[in-house]
Legacy VTK file of the C-alpha trace (Angstrom):
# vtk DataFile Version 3.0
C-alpha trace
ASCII
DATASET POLYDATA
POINTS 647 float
72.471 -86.816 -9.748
70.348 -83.721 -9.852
66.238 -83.449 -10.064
64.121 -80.335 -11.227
67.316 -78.597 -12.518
66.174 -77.880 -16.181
62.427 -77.557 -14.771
63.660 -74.703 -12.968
62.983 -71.347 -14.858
61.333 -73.142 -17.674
64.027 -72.244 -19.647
64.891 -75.276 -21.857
61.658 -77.357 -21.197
61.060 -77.997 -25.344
64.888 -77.551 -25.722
65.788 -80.803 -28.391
69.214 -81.044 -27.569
72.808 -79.137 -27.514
74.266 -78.311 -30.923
76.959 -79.842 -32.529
80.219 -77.485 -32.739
79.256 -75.135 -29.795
82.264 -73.804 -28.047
82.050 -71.619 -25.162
84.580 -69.236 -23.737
83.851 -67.658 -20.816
85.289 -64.596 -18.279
83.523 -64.497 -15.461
83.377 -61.963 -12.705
81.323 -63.019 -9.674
80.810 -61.682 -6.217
78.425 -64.028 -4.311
78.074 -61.790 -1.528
76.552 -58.996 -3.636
75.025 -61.525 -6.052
76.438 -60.423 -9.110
77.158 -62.141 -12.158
78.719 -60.342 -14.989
80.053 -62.547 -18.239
81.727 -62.466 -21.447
80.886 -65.507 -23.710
82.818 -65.926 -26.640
80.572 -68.399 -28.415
81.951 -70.379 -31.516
78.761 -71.372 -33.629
78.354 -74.090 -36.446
76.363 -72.808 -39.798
72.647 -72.354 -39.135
69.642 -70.898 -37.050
70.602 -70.866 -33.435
68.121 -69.519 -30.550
69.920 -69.046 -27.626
68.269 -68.799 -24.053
69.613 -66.594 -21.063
68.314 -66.991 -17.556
65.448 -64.521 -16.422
67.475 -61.647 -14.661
70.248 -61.654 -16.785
70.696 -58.587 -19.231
72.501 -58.595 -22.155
74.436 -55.416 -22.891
76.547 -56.186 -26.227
75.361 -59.270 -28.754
78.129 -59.240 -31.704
78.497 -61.583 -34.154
81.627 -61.820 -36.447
81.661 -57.643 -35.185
78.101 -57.214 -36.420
75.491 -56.400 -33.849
72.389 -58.707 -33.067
68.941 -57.931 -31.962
68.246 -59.238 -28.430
64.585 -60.312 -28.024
64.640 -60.528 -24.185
66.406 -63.384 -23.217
66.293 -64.986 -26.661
69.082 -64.742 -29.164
67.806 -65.859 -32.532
71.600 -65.886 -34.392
72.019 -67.040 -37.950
75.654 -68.221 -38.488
76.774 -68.261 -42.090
78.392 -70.676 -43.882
81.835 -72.209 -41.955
80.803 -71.089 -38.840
81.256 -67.718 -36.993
81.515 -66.234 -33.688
79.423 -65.166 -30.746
80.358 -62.031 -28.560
78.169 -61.729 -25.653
78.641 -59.577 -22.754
75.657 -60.119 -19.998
75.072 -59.280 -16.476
72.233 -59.935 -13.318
71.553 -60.311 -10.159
71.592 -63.560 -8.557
68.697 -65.046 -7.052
69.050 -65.117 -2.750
70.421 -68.612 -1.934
67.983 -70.389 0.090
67.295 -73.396 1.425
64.772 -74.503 -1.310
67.323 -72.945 -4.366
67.553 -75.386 -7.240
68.051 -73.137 -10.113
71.232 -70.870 -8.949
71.513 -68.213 -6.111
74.389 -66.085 -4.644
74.464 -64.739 -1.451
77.114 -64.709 2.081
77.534 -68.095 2.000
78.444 -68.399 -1.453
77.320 -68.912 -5.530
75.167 -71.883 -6.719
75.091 -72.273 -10.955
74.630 -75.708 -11.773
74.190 -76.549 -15.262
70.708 -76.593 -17.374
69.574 -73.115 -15.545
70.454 -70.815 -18.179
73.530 -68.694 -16.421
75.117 -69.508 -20.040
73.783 -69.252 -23.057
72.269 -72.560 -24.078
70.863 -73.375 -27.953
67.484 -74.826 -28.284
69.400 -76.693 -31.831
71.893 -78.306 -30.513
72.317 -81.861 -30.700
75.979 -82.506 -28.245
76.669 -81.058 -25.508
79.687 -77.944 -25.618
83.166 -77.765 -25.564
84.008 -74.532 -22.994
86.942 -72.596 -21.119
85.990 -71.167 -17.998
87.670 -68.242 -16.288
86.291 -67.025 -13.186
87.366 -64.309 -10.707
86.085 -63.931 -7.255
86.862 -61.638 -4.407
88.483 -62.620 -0.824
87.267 -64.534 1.111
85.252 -66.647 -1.472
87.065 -69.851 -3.710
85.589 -70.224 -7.023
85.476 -73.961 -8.815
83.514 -75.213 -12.263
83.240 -78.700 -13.164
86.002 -79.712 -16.208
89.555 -79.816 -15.761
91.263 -77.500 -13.406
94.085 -75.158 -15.821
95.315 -72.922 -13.555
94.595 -70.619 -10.311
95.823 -67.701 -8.733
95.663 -65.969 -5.164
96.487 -62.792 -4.124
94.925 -60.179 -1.381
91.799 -59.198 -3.071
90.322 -62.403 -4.139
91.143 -65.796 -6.486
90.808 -66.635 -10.353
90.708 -70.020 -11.708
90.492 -71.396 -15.195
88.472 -74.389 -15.673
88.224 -76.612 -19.632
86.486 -79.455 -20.576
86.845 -80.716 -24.541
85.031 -83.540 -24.400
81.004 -83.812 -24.959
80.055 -84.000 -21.313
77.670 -80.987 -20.200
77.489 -77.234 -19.842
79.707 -75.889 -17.122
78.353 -75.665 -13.351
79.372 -72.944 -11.192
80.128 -73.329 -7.765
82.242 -70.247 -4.804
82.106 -70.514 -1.163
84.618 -69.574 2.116
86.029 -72.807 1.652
89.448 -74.091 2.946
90.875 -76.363 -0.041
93.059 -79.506 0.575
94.355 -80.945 -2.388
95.772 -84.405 -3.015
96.923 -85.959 -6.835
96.119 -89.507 -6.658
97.968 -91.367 -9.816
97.134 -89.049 -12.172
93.349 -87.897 -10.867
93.334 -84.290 -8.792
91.606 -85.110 -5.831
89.669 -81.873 -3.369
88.309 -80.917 -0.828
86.001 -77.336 -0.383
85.234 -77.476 3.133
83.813 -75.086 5.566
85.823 -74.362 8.811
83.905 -77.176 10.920
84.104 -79.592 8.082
88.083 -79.130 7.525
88.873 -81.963 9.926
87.402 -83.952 7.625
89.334 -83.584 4.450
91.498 -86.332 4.851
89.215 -89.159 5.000
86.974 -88.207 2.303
90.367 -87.855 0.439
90.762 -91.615 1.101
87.624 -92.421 0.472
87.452 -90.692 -2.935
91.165 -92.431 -3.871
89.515 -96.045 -2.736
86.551 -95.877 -4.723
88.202 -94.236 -7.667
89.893 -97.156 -7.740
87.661 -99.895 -7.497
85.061 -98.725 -9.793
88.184 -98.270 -12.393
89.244 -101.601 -12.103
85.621 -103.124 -12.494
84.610 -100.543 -15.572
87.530 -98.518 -16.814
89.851 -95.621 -16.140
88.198 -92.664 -14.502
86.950 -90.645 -17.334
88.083 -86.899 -16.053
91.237 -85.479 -14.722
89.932 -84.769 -10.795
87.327 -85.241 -8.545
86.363 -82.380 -6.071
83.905 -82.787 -2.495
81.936 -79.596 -2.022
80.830 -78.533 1.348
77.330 -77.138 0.471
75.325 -74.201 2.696
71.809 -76.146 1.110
70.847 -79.294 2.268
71.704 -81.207 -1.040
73.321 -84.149 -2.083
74.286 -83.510 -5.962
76.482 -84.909 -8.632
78.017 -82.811 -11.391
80.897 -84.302 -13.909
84.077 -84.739 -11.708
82.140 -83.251 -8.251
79.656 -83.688 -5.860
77.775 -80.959 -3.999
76.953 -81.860 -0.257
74.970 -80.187 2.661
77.641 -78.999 5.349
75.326 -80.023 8.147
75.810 -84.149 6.661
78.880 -84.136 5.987
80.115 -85.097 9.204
77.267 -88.537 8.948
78.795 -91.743 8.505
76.023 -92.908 5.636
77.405 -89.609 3.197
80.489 -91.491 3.320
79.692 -94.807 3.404
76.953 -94.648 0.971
76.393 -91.095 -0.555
79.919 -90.155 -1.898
80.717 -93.504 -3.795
77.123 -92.912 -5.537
77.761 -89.678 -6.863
81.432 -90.894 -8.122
79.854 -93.508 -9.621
78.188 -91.377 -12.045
81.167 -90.291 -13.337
81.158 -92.956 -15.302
76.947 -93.585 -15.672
75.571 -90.619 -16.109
78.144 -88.002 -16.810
80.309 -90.497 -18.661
77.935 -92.682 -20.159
75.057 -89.784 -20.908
71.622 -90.729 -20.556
69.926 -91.076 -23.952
69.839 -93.633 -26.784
66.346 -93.747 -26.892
65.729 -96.868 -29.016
62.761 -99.490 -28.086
63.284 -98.653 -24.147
63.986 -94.940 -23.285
64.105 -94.382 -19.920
67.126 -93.113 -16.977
68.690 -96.593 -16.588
71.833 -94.635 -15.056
70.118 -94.014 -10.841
69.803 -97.712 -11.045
72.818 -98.742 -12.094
74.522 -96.942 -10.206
72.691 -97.522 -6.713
73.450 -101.115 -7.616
76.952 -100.299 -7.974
77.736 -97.947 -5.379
74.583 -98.777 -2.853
74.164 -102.390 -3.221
78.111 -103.226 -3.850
78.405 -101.307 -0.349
76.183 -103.133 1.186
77.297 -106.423 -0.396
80.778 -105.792 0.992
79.521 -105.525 4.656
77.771 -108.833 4.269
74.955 -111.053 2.955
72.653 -109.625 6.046
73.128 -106.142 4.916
72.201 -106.720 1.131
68.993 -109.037 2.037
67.954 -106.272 4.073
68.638 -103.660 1.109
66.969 -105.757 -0.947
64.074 -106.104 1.261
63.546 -102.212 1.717
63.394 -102.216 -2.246
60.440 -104.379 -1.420
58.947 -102.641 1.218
58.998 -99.433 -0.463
57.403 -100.796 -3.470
54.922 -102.498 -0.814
54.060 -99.107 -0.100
53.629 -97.492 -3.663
49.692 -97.381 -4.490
48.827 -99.094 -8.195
47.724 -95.560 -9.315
51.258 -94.645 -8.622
53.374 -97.205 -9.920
55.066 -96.798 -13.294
57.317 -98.873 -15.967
61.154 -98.351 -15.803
60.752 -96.632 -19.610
58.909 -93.996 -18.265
61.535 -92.759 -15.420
63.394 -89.946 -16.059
64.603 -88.496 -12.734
63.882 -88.155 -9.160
60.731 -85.804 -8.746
59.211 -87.606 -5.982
59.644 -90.961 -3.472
57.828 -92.705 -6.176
59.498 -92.089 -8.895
62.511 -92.756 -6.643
60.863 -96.602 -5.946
60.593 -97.230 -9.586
64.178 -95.444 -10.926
66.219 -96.296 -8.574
65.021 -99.386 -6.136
63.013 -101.230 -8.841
65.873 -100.526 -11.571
68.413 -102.105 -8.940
66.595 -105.078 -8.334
66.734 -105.248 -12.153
70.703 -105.235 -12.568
70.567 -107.708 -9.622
68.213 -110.373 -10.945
70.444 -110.192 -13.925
73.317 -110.351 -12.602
72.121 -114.061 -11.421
70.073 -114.735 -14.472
73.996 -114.624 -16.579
76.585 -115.184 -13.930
78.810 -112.452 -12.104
81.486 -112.578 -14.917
79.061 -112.803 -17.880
77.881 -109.203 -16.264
80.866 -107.590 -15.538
82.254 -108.279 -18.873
79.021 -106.563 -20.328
79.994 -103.398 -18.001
83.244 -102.922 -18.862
82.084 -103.707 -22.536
79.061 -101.257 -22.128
81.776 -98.300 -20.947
84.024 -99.292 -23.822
81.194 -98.501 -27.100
79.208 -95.769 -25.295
81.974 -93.539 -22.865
81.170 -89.916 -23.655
78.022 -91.083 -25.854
74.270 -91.290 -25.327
73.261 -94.511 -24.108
70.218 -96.265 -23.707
68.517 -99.315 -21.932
68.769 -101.044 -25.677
72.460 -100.372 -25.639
72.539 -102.083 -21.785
71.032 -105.307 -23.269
72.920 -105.507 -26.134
76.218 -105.293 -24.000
75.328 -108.205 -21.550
73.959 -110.405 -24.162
77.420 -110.100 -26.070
79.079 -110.865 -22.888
76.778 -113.907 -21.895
75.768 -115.273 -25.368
71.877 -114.988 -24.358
69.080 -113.401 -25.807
68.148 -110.951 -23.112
65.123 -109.113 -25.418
62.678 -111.032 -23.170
64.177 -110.101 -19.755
64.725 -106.925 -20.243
61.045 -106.659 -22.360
59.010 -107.626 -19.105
61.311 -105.719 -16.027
61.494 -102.442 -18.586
57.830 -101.976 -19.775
54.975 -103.468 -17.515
53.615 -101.429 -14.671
53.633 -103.935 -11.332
55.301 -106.860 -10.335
54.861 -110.296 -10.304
53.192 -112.278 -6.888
54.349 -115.775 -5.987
52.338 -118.178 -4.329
53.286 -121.637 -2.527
50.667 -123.374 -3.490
51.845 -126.958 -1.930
54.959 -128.758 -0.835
55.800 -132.365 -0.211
58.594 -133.846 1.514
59.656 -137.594 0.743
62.873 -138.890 1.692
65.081 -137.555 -0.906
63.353 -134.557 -1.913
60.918 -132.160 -1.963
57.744 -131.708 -4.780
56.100 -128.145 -4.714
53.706 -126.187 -6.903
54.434 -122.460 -7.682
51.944 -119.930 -8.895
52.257 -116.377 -10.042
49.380 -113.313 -11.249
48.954 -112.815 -14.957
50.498 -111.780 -16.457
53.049 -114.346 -16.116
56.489 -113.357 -16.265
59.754 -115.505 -17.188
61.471 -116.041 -13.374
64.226 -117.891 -12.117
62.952 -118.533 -8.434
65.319 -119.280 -5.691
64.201 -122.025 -3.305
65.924 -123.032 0.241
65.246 -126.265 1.045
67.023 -127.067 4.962
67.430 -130.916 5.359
69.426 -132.588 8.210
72.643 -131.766 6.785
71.916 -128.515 6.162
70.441 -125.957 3.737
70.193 -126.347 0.334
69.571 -123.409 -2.488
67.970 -124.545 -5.870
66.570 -122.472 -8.592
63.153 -123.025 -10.001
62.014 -122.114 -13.782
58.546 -120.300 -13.677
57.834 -119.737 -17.195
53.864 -120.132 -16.993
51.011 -118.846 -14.209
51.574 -122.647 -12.509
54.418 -125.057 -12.099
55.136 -127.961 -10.411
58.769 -129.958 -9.700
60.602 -132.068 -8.056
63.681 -130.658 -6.454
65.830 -133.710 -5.275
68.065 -133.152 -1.617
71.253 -134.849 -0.856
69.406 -135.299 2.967
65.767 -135.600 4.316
64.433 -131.608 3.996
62.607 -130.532 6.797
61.370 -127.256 5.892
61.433 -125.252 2.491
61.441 -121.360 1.773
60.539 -119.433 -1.741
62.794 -116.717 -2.382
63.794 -116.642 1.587
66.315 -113.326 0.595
64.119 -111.427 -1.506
66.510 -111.733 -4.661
63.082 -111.058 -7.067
61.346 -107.895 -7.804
58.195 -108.970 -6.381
55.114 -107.807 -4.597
55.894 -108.856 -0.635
53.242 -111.847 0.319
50.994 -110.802 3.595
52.925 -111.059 6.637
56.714 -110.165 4.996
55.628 -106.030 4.555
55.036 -104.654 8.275
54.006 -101.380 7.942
56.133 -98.195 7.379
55.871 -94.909 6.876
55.464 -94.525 3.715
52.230 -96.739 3.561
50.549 -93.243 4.094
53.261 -90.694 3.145
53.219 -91.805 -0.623
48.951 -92.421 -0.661
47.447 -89.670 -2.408
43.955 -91.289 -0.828
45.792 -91.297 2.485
43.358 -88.275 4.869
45.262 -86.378 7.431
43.785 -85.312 10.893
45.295 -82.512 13.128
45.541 -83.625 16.838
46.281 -79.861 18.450
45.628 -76.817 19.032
46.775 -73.467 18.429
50.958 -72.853 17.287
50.709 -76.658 17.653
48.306 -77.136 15.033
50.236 -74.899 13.017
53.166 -76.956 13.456
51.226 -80.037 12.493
49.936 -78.879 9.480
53.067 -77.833 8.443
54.455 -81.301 8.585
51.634 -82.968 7.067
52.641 -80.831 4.286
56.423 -81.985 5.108
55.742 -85.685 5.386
53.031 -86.272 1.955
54.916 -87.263 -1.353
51.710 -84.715 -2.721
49.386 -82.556 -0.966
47.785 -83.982 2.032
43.672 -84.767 2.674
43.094 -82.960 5.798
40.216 -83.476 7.371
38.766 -82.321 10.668
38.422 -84.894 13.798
34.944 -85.738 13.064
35.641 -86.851 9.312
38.325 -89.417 10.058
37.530 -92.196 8.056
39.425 -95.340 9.496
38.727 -97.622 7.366
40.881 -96.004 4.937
44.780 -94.627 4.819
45.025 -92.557 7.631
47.657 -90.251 9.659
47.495 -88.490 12.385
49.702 -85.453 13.857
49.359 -83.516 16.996
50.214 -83.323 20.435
50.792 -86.689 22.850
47.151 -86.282 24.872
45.245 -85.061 21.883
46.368 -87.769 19.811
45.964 -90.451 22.373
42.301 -89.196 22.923
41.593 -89.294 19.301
43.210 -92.570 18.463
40.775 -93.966 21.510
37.915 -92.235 20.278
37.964 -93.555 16.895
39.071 -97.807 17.885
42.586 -97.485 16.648
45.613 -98.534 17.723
47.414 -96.971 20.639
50.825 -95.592 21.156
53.261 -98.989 21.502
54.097 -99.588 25.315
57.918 -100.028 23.880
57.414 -96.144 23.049
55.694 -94.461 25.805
57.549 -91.873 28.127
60.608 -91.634 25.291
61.949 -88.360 23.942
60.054 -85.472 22.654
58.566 -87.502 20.230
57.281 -90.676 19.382
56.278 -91.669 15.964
54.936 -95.176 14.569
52.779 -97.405 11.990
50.209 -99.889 12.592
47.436 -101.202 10.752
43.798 -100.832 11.256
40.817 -103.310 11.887
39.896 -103.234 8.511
43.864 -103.711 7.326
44.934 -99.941 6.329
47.948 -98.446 6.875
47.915 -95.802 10.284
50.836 -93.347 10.822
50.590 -91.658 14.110
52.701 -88.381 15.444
53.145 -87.800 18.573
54.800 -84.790 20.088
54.950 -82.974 23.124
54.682 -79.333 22.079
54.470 -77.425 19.236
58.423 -76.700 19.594
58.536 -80.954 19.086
56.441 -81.081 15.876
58.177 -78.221 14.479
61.679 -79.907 15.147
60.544 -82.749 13.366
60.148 -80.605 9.704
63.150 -81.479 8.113
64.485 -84.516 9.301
61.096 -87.155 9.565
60.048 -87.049 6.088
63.898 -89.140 5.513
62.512 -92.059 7.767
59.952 -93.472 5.290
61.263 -97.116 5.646
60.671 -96.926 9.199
57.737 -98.590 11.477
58.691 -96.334 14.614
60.766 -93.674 15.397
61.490 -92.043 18.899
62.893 -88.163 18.716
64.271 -86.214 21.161
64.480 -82.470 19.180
65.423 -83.118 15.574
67.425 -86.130 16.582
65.870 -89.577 16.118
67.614 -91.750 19.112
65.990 -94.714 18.583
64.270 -96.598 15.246
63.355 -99.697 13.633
60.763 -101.671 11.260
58.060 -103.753 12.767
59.072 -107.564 13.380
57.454 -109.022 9.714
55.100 -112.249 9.869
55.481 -115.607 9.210
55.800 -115.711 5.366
53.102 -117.943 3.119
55.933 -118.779 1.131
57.456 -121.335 3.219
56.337 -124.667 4.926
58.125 -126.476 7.236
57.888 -130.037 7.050
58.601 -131.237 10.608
LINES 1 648
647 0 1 2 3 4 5 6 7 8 9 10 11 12 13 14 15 16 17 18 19 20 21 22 23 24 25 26 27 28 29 30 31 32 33 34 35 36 37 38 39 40 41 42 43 44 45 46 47 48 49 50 51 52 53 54 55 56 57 58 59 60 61 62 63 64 65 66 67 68 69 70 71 72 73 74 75 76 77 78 79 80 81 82 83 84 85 86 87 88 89 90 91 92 93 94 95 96 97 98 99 100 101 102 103 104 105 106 107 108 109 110 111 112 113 114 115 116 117 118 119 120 121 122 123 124 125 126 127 128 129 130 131 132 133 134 135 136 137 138 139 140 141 142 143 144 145 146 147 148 149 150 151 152 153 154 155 156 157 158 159 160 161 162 163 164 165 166 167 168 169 170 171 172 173 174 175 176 177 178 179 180 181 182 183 184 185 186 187 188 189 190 191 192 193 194 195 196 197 198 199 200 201 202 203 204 205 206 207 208 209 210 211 212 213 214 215 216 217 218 219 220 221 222 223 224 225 226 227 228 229 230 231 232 233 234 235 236 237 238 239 240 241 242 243 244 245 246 247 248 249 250 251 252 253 254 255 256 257 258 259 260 261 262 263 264 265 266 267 268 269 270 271 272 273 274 275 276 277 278 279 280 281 282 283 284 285 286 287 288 289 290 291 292 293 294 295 296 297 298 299 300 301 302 303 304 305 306 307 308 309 310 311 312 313 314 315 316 317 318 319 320 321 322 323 324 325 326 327 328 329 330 331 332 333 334 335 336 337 338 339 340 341 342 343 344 345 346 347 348 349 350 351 352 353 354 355 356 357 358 359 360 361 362 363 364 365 366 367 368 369 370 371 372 373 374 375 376 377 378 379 380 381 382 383 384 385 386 387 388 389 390 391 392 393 394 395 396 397 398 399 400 401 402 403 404 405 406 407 408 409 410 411 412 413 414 415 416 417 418 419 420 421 422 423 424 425 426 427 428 429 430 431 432 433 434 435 436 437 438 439 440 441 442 443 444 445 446 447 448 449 450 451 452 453 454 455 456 457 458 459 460 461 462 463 464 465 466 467 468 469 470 471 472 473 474 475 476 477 478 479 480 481 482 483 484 485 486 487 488 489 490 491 492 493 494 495 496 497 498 499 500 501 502 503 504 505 506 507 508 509 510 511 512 513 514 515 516 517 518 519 520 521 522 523 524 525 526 527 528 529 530 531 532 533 534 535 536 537 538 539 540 541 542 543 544 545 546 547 548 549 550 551 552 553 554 555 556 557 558 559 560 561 562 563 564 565 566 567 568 569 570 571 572 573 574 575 576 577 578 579 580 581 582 583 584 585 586 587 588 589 590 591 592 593 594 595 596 597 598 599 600 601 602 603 604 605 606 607 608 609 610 611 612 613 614 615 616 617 618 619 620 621 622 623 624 625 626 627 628 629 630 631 632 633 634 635 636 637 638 639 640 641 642 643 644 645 646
């Protein structure tokens, strides 16, 4: 889903909502290349006061309404619409920001347009409670291809360029606006139009992500409902995105070719098709809040990962942890008060933290309790606002349970609970232990492995209070016992399960930077200091390292080994010396804080690592040769407090 859309231009930051009735019809005329936009908007308006917003840069040249002209105030419309309604004539025109790298709020340019929705390239009204209805017509010249979210009407070709017609009834969102040189390959899969916009160098690819599109169409249909729109078109993007829009995704050209955008990427943003886009994120209620990132990385993310195997979703479940591991108390937040992807923090809480959440219930009611509260969530709330309230009230239909006090402690307290082993016995037909968790106590279900002579054994454990103790009986004599051995509770990681990572100093606000290098090296550190902090980094010179607090350091391989000496912390790893252009890796200091070193040959090294390190948070160590990252892993963890082995 898309981040910092509607911040972008300021344009509807005290906007209420859309308003009830609004109809759009639209001729466009755009020419990427030249960056120009010119639109007619034919706006059908409910009764009332209406003040509609244009997009800085955008001109309005004739504002009619029912024939009668209307004073343009910049790029406010105030518009009173009689009684029964009346109609909008707007003809407008601009120039389109460059598209760059860093665009988020719209852009033309060689490589194509870029107007998503929420950036004021329509007219939008501050009043409005539902999203518009809209028609969409839209010519562009040769060589560019022109597509809008909604339902595809019709298209033409011919020598000088291509015109398509684009409609959506339904109360989904504005229109987004997307051209580029793309080669389309179409497929119709049951009823669903399935695309591909691809580049040149991307064309070979069609085909699969065809497939893949058609497979996961599919299976999220038969676990929810029917696919809510009529097709479902993969953008090759020139800016190194990964967005969803309703019935499309927007994607950087230069992934598209990795196997995780398939694998991983493209099912998530078809997934919020239906949460999201279907399901619209709202309801407010006693828990407002986006629930719809983490439902749908546990749908898409997770299921993915469940699929290849119970290794693969301990370990996602784990990185959950570990990223939350990482998150500093002044950072955390409650579930209520995530709204969208602004940072790796926020990202932690919305999206790994809500996960966990669906998981833990999904084990709390049983598999078919929960997805008979899905399918019965899509049913009541499909092209409505939804909130967390209306999630709970869904699953406890389904399972029969009062889920008020689950969804009470995961949705509003900032933190997690701890767990503690405080003892365990072994006799010869069972084990007796004593859990303990912080205050304040939350209401857990706590998986316990308990591996006897014939083999292991998983039991659940009610932890209601701050202390418990019971008596699990075995079928054979146990010899050892582990507390939640795969990680299946959103919990704070005991000492010894949360090797460090990257983003132990990345994401610390208190975390100080020091620059190993000098001259266009130290330039090139800086610059990805800036790169790598979820913030703006501490720097500090040499001298005013402080290691007995969160610190990184960048530079070049001697300078950094010299400093690292000079100051009694850890060296480079003898498993990474003499590797690639690059060597990168965590450790923790004397006094027990998180170290993130960078170490690169030349200033040519550090600057190859801009764009693609700060993606590696989850990592312990990373060896780079260029931009590539050859080799990469996580620090083996510690033994874990939480188990006991009784041989």
């Amino acid at each position: 889903m898309r981040t910092l859309l509607l911040t972008l231009l300021g344009i509807l930051a005290a906007a209420p909502g859309w308003a009830a009735g609004l109809h759009h019809d639209l001729t466009v005329t755009l020419d990427p290349a030249a960056r120009r936009l010119e639109v007619e908007d034919r706006l059908r308006l409910p009764a009332g006061t209406h003040r509609l917003m244009l997009a800085p840069g955008l001109t309005v040249g004739e504002a009619l309404l029912d024939g009668k002209s209307v004073a343009v105030r910049g790029n406010a419309l105030p518009v009173t619409v009689p009684e029964g309604g009346g109609e909008l004539r707007l003809r407008y025109a601009g120039t389109l920001p460059p598209l760059t790298p860093d665009s988020r709020g719209g852009g033309g340019g060689e490589e194509g347009a870029y107007l998503p929705a929420g950036t004021g390239w329509i007219p939008t009204s501050e009043s409005a409670e539902t999203p518009p209805s809209w028609r969409l017509s839209v010519r562009v010249p040769a060589p560019f291809v022109a597509v809008a979210t909604g339902r595809l009407v019709e298209e033409t070709r011919d020598g000088a360029g291509y015109t398509a017609t684009f409609a959506e009834g339904r109360s989904v969102e504005e229109p987004s606006l997307f051209a580029g040189a793309w080669q389309v390959t179409e497929r119709m899969h049951n009823d669903v139009r399935l695309r591909t916009y691809f580049h040149p160098e991307q064309a070979p690819l069609a085909e699969e992500y065809l497939d893949l599109g058609a497979r996961t169409i599919d299976a999220q249909a038969a676990r929810i409902g029917a696919y809510p729109f009529a097709g479902f078109a993969i953008l090759s993007a020139p800016l190194p995105v990964g967005l969803g829009f309703p019935s499309l995704t927007y994607i950087g050209r230069q992934v598209m070719p990795l196997p995780f955008i398939r694998a991983q990427s493209l099912p998530h943003e078809i997934l919020h098709n239906w949460w999201g886009n279907g399901v619209r994120v709202g309801g407010g209620g006693n828990w407002p809040g986006n629930w719809s990132e983490g439902l749908t990385t546990f749908m898409a993310d997770y299921a993915a990962a469940e699929a290849r195997g119970e290794d693969a979703a301990r370990a996602m479940r784990l990185d959950w942890l570990r990223d939350y591991a990482a998150l500093p108390a002044e950072r955390d937040s409650a579930l209520t008060d995530f709204r969208a992807k602004i940072h790796d923090a926020a990202q932690i809480v919305g999206y790994g933290k809500a996960a966990m959440l669906f998981h833990m219930l999904r084990a709390e009611i049983g598999a078919e309790a929960f997805d008979a509260g899905i399918r019965r969530f899509w049913e009541e709330k499909h092209f409505q606002d939804a909130g967390w309230d209306d999630l709970r009230r869904a699953f406890a239909a389904s399972s029969g349970r009062d889920l008020g006090p689950f969804f009470q402690q995961w949705l509003t307290r900032v933190g997690a609970p701890t767990l503690e082993l405080v003892q365990a016995r072994a006799n010869g037909d069972g084990v007796a232990l004593t859990l303990r968790q912080g205050e304040p106590a939350y209401g857990l279900t706590v998986p316990v492995e308990v591996r006897t002579v014939a083999g292991t054994e998983r039991h659940d454990v009610r932890l209601d209070r701050n202390e418990a103790t019971v008596t699990i009986p075995t079928a054979a004599a146990p010899r050892a016992l582990a507390v939640d051995p795969g990680f299946g509770l959103f919990r704070r990681l005991a000492p010894g399960e949360a090797p460090p990572t990257l983003r132990d100093v990345t994401l610390d606000h208190a975390a100080t930077t020091v620059i190993a290098a000098d001259g266009p090296a130290a330039e090139a550190a800086r610059a990805l200091a800036e790169r790598l902090a979820d913030g703006t980094p501490r720097i500090a010179a040499a001298d005013r390292a402080n290691p007995a607090a969160p610190l990184a350091v960048i530079g070049t391989a001697g300078e950094v080994d010299r400093l690292l000496a000079r100051l009694g912390l850890p060296p480079l790893p003898d498993s990474l010396k003499g590797r690639g252009t690059a060597r990168v890796w965590t450790a923790r200091t004397a006094q027990g804080h998180p170290l993130l070193a960078v170490a690169a040959d030349d200033a040519a090294a550090l600057q190859a690592l801009l764009r693609p390190l700060p993606h590696y948070g989850r990592q312990s160590w990373l060896v780079f040769e260029g931009a590539r990252a050859v080799d990469r892993g996580v620090w083996p963890a510690g033994d874990s407090p939480l188990g006991v082995s009784f041989e």
